[in-house]
C-alpha positions as CSV (number, residue, x, y, z in Angstrom):
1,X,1.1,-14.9,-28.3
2,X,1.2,-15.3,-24.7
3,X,4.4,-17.6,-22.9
4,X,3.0,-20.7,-22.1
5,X,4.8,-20.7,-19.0
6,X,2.8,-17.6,-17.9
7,X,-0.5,-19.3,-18.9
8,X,0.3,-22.5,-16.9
9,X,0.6,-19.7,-13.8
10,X,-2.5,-18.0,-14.8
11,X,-4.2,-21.0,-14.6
12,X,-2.9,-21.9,-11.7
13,X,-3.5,-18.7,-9.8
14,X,-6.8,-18.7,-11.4
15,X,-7.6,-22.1,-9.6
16,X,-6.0,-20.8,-6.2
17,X,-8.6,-17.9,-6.8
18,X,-11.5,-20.2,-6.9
19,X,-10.5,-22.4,-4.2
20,X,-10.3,-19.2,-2.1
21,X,-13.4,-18.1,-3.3
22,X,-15.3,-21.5,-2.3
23,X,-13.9,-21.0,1.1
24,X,-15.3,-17.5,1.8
25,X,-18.6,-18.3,0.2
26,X,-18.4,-21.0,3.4
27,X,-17.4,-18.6,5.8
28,X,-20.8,-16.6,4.0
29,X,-23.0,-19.5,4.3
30,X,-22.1,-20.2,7.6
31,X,-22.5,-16.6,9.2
32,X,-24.4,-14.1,7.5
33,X,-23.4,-11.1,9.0
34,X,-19.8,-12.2,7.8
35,X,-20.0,-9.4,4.9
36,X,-21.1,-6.5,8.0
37,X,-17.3,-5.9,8.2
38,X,-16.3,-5.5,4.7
39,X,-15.7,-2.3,3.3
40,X,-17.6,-1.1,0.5
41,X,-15.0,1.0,-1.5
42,X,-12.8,-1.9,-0.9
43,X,-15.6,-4.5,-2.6
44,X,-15.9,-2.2,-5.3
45,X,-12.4,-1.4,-5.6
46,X,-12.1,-5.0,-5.6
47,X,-14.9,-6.1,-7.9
48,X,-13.7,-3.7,-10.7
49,X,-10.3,-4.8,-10.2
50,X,-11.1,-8.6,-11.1
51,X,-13.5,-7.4,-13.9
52,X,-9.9,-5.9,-15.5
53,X,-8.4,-9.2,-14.5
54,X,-11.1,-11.1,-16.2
55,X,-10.9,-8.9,-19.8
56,X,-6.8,-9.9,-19.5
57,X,-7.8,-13.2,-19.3
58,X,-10.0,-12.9,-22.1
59,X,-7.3,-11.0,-24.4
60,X,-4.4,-13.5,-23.6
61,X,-6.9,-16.6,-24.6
62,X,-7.0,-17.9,-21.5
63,X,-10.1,-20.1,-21.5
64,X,-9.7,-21.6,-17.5
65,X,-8.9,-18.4,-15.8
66,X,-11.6,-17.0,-17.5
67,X,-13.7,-18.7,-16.9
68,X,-13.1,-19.9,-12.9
69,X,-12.7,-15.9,-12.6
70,X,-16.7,-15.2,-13.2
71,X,-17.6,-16.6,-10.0
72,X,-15.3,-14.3,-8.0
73,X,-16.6,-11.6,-10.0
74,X,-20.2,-12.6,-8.3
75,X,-19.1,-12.7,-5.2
76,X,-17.2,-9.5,-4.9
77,X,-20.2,-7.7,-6.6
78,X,-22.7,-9.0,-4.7
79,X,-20.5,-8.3,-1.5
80,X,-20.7,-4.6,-2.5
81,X,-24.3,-4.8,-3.1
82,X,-24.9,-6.1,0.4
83,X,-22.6,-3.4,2.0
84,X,-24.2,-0.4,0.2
85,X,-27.6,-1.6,0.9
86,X,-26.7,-2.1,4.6
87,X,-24.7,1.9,4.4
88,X,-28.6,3.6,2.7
89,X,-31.0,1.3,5.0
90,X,-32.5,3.6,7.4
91,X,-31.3,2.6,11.0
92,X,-33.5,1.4,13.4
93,X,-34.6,3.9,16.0
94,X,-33.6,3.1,19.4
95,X,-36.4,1.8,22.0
96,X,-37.1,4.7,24.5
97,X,-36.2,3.7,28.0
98,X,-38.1,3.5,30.5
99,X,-37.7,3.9,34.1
């Protein structure tokens, strides 16, 4: 059985993680080219890395974290979506100039 001491921090980070993740969907919203920048091993990297998170969550019973931890999941896979569509879309060719 899990401390409950280290579930009341779970919890707690898992509600810092949210309100985090409410603030870059804002930033998102706001500015759609605000993902350009992000790398896309680094979304992935992150993405699995929170998927692990969430499946602790799950096998220390702890229902919040769990739960608030879904929606950063979304966000950091649909982050590396957007980057690796971006990375195989076919550049656009530039104008030829003319004199």
């Amino acid at each position: 059985m899990i401390d409950p001491v280290a579930n009341t921090i779970l919890d707690i980070a898992g509600i810092i993680n949210f309100i985090a993740l409410l603030w870059m969907l804002r930033a998102v919203i706001k500015n759609r080219n605000y993902l350009r920048g992000f790398s896309i091993v680094g979304s992935f990297l992150t993405f699995i890395s929170i998927v692990g998170f969430e499946i602790a969550y799950y096998l220390v019973g702890n229902t919040l974290a769990f739960i608030l931890g879904w929606a950063t999941v979304t966000f950091w896979f649909l982050a590396f979506v957007y980057g690796l569509k971006q990375k195989l879309s076919p550049k656009p060719k530039p104008a030829p100039e003319t004199a």
